[in-house]
N, C-alpha and C positions, 0 to 999 in steps of 0.2 A: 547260100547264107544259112540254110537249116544246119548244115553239117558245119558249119562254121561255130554256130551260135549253139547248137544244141548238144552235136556227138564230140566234135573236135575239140572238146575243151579238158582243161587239166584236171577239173573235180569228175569225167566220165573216164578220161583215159588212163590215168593213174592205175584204175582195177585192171586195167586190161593185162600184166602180166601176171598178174594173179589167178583171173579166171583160168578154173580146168574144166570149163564147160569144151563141148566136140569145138573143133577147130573152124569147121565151116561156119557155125551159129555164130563161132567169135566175129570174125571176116566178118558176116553181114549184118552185126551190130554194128561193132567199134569202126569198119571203113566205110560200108555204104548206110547206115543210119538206119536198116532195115527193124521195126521190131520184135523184140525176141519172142518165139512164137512158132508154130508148127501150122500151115504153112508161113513163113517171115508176109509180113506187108508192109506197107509203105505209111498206114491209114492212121492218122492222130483222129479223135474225138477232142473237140476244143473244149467240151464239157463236163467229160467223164475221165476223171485221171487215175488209172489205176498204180497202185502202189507198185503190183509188179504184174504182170499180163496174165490173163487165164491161158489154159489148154496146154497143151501136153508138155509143152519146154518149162511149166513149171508142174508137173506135175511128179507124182511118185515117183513114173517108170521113167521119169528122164528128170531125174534132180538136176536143179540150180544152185551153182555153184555162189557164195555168200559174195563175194568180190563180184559177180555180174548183177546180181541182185543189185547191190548199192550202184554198181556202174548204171543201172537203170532208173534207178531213183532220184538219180544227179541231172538224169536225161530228161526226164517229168520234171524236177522242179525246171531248167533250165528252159524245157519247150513252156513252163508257162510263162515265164517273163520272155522268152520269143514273141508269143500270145498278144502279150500285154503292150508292150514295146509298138505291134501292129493297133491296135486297139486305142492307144494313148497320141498314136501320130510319130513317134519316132522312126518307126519304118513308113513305106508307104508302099503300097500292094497295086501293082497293074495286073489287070487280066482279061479276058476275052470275055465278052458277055455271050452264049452258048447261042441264044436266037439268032444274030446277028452277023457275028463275030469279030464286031469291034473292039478295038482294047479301051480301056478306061482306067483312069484310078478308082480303087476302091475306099468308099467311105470307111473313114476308122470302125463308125458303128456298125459295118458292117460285122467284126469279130466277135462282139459281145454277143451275136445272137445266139440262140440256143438251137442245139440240134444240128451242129455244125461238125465237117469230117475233112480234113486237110490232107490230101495226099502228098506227103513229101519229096515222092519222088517225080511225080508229073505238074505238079503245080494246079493239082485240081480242086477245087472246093464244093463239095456237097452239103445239102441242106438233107437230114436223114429221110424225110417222106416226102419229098419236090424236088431229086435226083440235083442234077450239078447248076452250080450257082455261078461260076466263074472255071474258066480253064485258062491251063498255060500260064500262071498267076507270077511274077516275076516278080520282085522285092530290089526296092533301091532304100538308103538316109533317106530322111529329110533334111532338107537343109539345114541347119541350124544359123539363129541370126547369127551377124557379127558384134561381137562385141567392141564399138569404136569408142576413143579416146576423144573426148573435146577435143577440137581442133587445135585449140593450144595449147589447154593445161595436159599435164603428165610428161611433159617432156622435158627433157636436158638440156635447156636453151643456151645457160652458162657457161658448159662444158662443150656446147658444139661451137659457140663461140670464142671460146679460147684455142679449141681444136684448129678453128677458121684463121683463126692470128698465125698460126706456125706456118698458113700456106703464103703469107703473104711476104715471108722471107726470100730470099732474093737468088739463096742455092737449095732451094727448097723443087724449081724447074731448072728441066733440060731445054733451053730456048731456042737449040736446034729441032726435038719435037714440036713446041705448043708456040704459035706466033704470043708474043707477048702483049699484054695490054699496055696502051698508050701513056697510063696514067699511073698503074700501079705493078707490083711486080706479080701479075700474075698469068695466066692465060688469058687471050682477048676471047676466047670463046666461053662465055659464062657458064654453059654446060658443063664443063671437063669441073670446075669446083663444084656444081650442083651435086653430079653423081658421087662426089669424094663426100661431101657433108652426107649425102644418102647411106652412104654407105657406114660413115659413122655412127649413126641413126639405128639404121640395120642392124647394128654387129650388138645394141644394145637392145633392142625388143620390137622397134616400132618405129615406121617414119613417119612424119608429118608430113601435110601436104604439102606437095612443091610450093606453092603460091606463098606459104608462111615461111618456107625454109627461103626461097628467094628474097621476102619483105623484111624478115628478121635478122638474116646472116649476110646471105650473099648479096645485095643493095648496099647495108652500110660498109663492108669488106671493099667493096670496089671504089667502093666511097674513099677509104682511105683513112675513116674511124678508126679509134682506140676503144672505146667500150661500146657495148652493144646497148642501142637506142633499145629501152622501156616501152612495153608495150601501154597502151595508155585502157585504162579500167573503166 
């Protein structure tokens, strides 16, 4: 999810054919997330964001080419809304508590501490003077609610109803397939029209629940109605 969220994305990857930094450096930036750096590591500081890394990969005898620069800047802002994201509740972080070595979720508040160091390639988290805080740290979403529709309003009850009229037409079945209802020209098995109205439903956003699509449509259809009974307010 780091390399997902952080390195794989189009405002880091874009420099990458640009960069004339050495080829290896390239490789363990732009694929494995490494950062730029002599020797490369793995190790984000969640509090200290440097514009662009100390030590020798930017230094005189080994200049940084202006396109890894920004490729690295894009990488910083990007790992802190990763940060934040952990922090706010949108991700949610399991890890091994290091005494024990049970997994647990980690409290969001857990991010905002200060003095915090996130290895991104082992999933480990240290605290800078109380050594690791969590290992093996695995990230999933959160779930996000659903956003449901009143059970009745927002839907196209008019049109699923007029929809429902054309099934009750008489070459509308093959009554070699579907035994026929006793009473009306339709399927005696109420299901075979449920899933057809379902699916009408479907192909437009959203189903209602069977219970309303049964009590609104398919009840006065077998019925034998011409307009569709009013739901009463």
């Amino acid at each position: 999810m780091y390399l997902a969220r952080v390195i794989n994305i189009e405002t880091v990857q874009c420099h990458r054919a640009a960069a004339t930094d050495d080829s290896t450096e390239q490789l363990l930036f732009f694929d494995a997330g490494c950062r730029p750096g002599l020797p490369c590591h793995f190790q984000w500081s969640l509090d200290t964001w440097d514009a662009f890394p100390p030590g020798p990969f930017a230094s005189v005898i080994t200049p940084v080419s202006v396109p890894m620069q920004r490729a690295w800047n894009a990488a910083v802002a990007a790992f802190k809304e990763f940060i934040k994201a952990l922090a706010n509740g949108k991700l949610i972080a399991n890890g091994a508590y290091p005494a024990t070595g049970v997994r647990y979720d980690i409290d969001p508040a857990e991010w905002t501490r200060e003095g915090l160091i996130l290895d991104v390639r082992n999933g480990d988290l240290y605290e800078v003077h109380n050594g690791k805080r969590w290992s093996t740290v695995k990230l999933r979403a959160a779930k996000q609610p659903r956003q449901k529709k009143a059970r009745w309003h927002g839907y196209d009850w008019d049109g699923a109803w007029a929809y429902a009229l054309t099934l009750r037409a008489e070459n509308q079945w093959d009554w070699t397939k579907h035994p026929r209802d006793k009473k009306q020209p339709l399927p005696a098995l109420h299901r075979t029209v449920e899933e057809m109205i379902e699916r009408w439903f479907e192909a437009r956003g959203s189903i209602p629940v069977i219970e309303d699509i049964r009590r609104n449509i398919v009840a006065p259809l077998y019925a034998g109605k011409h307009t569709r009974p009013r739901r009463k307010r």
